[in-house]
C-alpha positions as CSV (number, residue, x, y, z in Angstrom):
1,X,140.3,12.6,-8.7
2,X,142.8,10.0,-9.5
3,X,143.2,6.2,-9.1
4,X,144.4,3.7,-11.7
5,X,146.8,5.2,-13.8
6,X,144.1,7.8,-14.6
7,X,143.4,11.6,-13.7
8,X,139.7,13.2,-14.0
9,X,139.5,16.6,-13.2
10,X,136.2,18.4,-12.5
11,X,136.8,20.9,-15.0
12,X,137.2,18.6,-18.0
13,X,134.0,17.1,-16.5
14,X,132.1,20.6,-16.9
15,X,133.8,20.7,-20.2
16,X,132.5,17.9,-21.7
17,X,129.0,18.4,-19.8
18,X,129.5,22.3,-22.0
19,X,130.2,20.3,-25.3
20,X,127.4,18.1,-24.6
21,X,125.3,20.4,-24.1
22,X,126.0,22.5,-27.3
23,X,125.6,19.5,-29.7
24,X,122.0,18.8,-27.8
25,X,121.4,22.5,-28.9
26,X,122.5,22.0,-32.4
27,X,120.2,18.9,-32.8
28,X,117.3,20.5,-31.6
29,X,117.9,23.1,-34.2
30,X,117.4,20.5,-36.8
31,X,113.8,20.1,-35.8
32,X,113.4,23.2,-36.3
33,X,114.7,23.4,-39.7
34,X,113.3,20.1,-41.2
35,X,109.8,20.9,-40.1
36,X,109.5,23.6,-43.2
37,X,110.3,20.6,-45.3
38,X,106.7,19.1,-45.0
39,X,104.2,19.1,-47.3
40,X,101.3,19.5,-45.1
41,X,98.5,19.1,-47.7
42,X,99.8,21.3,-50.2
43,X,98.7,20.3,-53.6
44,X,102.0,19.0,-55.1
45,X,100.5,18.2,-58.6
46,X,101.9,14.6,-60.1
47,X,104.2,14.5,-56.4
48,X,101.0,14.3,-54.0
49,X,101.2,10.3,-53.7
50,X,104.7,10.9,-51.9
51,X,103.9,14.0,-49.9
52,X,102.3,12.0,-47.3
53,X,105.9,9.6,-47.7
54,X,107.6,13.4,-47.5
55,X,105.8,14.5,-44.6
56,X,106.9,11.1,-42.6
57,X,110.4,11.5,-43.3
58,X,109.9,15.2,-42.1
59,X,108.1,14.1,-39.0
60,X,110.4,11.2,-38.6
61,X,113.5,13.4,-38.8
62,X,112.5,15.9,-36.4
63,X,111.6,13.1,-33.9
64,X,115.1,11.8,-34.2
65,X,116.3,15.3,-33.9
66,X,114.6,15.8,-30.7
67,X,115.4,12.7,-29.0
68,X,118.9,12.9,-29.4
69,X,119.0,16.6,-28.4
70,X,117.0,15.1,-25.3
71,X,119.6,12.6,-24.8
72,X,122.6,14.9,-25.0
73,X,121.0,17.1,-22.3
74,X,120.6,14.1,-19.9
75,X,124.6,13.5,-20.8
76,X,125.3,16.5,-20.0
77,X,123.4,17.2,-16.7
78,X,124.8,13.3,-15.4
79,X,128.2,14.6,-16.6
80,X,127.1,18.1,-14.4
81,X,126.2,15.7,-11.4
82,X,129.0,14.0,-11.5
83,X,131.5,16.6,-11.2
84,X,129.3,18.0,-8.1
85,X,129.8,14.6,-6.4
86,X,133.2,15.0,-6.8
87,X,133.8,18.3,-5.9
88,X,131.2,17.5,-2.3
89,X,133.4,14.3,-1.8
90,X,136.4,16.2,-2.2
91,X,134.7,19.1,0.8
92,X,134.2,16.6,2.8
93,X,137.5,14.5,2.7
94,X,139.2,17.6,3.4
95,X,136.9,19.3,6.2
96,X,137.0,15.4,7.8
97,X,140.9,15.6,7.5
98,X,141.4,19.2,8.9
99,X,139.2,17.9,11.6
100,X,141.2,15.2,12.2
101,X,144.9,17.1,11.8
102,X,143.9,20.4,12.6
């Protein structure tokens, strides 16, 4: 599709929808990781007044983590839907204009 100085393909559109999506993956992978990281009522000797300040970063983190994997997926599927719209808009021109010339 093009228009205003400007040319989007479809493809870069799945692309980016790919990259998208493979960051989303990555952060979601940090929740996994961080969640080890707790404390989780081990006895942590002179440190147990900051576990439960350990444990909120911890839960905080993976929270994070998770939304913005969450968010990246959404970016990706809208980025997904887009580049269907195009491609159906583009069926449709054409079909319409072979009707029309064919």
């Amino acid at each position: 599709m093009s228009g205003q100085g400007y040319t989007v393909t479809v493809d870069t559109l799945y692309k980016e929808a790919g990259t998208w999506n493979d960051e989303g993956y990555k952060l979601s992978t940090i929740k996994a990781d961080v969640m080890p990281l707790r404390m989780g009522g081990v006895p942590a000797g002179i440190f147990e007044p900051l576990a439960s300040s350990i444990d909120a970063l911890v839960q905080s983190m993976a929270d994070r983590a998770s939304e913005g994997s969450d968010e990246m997926y959404r970016i990706a599927g809208a980025l997904r839907m887009t580049a269907n719209g195009y491609e159906t808009h583009e069926t449709a021109t054409a079909q319409s204009f072979n009707t029309l010339h064919g």
